[in-house]
Every structure is written in structure tokens, then in C-alpha cells.
C-alpha positions as CSV (number, residue, x, y, z in Angstrom):
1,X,125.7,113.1,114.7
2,X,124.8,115.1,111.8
3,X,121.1,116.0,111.5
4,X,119.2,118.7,109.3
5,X,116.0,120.1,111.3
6,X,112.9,121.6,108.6
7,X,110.2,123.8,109.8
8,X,109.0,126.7,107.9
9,X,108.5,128.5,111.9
10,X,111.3,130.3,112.5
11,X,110.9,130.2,116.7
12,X,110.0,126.4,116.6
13,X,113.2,125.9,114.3
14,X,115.6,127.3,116.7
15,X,114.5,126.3,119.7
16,X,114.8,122.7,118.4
17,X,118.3,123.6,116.6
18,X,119.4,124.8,120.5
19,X,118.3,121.5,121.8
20,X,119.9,119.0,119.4
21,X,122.8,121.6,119.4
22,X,123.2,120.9,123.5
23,X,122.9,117.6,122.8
24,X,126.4,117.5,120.8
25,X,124.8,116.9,117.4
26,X,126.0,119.1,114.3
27,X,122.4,120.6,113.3
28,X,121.7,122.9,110.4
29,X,118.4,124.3,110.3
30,X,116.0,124.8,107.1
31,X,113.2,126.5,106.3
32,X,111.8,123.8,104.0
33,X,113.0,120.7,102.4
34,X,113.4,121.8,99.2
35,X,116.3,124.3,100.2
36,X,117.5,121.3,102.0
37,X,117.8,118.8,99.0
38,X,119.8,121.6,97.3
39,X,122.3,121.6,99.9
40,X,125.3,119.1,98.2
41,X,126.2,118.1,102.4
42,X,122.6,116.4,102.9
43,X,123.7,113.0,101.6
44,X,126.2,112.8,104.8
45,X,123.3,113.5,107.0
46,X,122.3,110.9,110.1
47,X,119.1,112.3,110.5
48,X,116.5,114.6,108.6
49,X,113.9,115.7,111.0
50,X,110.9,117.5,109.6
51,X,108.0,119.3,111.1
52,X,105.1,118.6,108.8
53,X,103.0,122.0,107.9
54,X,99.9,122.1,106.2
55,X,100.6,122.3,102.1
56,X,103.5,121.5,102.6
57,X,105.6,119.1,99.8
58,X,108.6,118.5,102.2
59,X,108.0,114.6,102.7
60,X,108.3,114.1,98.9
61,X,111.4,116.2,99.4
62,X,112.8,114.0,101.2
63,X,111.6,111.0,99.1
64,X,113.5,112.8,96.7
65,X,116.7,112.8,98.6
66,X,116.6,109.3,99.1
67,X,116.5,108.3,95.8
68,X,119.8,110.5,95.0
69,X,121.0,108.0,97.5
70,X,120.6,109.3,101.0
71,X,120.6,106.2,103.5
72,X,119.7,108.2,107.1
73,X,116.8,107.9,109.0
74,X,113.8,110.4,109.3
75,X,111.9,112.4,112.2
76,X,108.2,113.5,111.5
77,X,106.9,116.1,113.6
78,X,102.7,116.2,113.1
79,X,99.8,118.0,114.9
80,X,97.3,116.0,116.6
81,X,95.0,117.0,114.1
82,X,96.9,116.0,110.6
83,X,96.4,112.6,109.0
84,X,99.7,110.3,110.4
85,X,102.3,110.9,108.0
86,X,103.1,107.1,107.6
87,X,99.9,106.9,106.0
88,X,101.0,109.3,103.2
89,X,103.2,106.6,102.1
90,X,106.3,108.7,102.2
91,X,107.8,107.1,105.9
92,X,109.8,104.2,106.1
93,X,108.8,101.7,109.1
94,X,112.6,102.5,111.0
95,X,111.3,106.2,111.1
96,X,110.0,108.6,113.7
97,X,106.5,110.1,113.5
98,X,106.5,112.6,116.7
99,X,103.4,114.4,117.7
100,X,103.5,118.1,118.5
101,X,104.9,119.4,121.4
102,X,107.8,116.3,121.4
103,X,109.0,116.3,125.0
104,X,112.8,118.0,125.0
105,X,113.9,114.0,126.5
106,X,112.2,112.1,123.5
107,X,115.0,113.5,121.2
108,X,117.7,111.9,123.1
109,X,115.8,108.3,123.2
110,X,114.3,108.6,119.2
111,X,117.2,109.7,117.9
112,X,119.8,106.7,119.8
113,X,117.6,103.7,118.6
């Protein structure tokens, strides 16, 4: 399955590219979402998973990429402490919204249903 991971932390961002990568999924890793809606291979992706950071303007990244057509589904990562991201308006009800730290086996159950 093809998935594009998005954290601006570049230790959180590989351990999590490792992980999906064991799991037999094609991963490529971004620093933000806004280098990811330039890459021309996102509109084949399955999945876009993105850890939410304070400031940050990735979610209406991804809104973005959707309306140049992309059709996959999308994993939120938030803290405990930030607003829930479907509130923002910006997740779709099939999406994921993960709080931080996501247990290694909720990857292989959220990202199968």
C-alpha cells in the first residue's frame, strides 16, 4: 500500500517510516505537507498520514490535495492537549484521528479498515 507519512520531527518521522516500511507498505516520508502536494506521485497514494504540529497548515494541505482529485484516506496524529482535528473541519468521518504515542499495533488495525 502506498502511504506518505508528514511530521516536521525528523526522529518521529523515521521511526514511523521503519514501521509502516516492516509492515510491507511503500512509505515516503515528508517534512510537511506542502512538499508533499508538490510531489506529482501523491494522487496514487492509499494513505496520507499526518502528525499535526502546532502552526502548522498541513491539514489544509491536504484539503488541497483532495480537491486536485486525490480519493485516499487520512491518518491524524494529535497531542492530548490540541483541539481534535475533526473539529477543524478539514477530516472526513472515514478518517483516522490518532492520539500521540499511537501504539506500533494500531497501524496495522487503522490502516486495514
Amino acid at each position: 500500500m502506498a502511504i506518505a507519512l508528514v511530521d516536521p520531527d525528523d526522529a518521529a518521522r523515521r521511526a514511523l517510516h521503519l514501521l509502516l516500511s516492516g509492515q510491507r507498505h511503500r512509505v515516503r516520508s515528508f517534512a510537511s505537507a506542502a512538499t508533499l502536494a508538490e510531489d506529482p506521485k501523491s494522487a496514487d497514494l492509499a494513505w496520507v498520514i499526518v502528525a499535526l504540529r502546532p502552526g502548522s497548515d498541513d491539514l489544509a494541505k491536504v484539503r488541497h490535495l483532495r480537491q486536485r482529485g486525490w480519493r485516499g484516506r487520512l491518518a491524524v496524529i494529535v497531542d492530548r492537549a490540541e483541539p481534535a482535528a475533526r473539529d477543524a473541519g478539514m477530516v472526513d468521518d472515514d478518517d483516522l484521528v490518532l492520539v500521540h504515542p499511537v501504539a506500533p499495533h494500531a497501524w496495522q488495525i487503522g490502516l486495514t479498515r
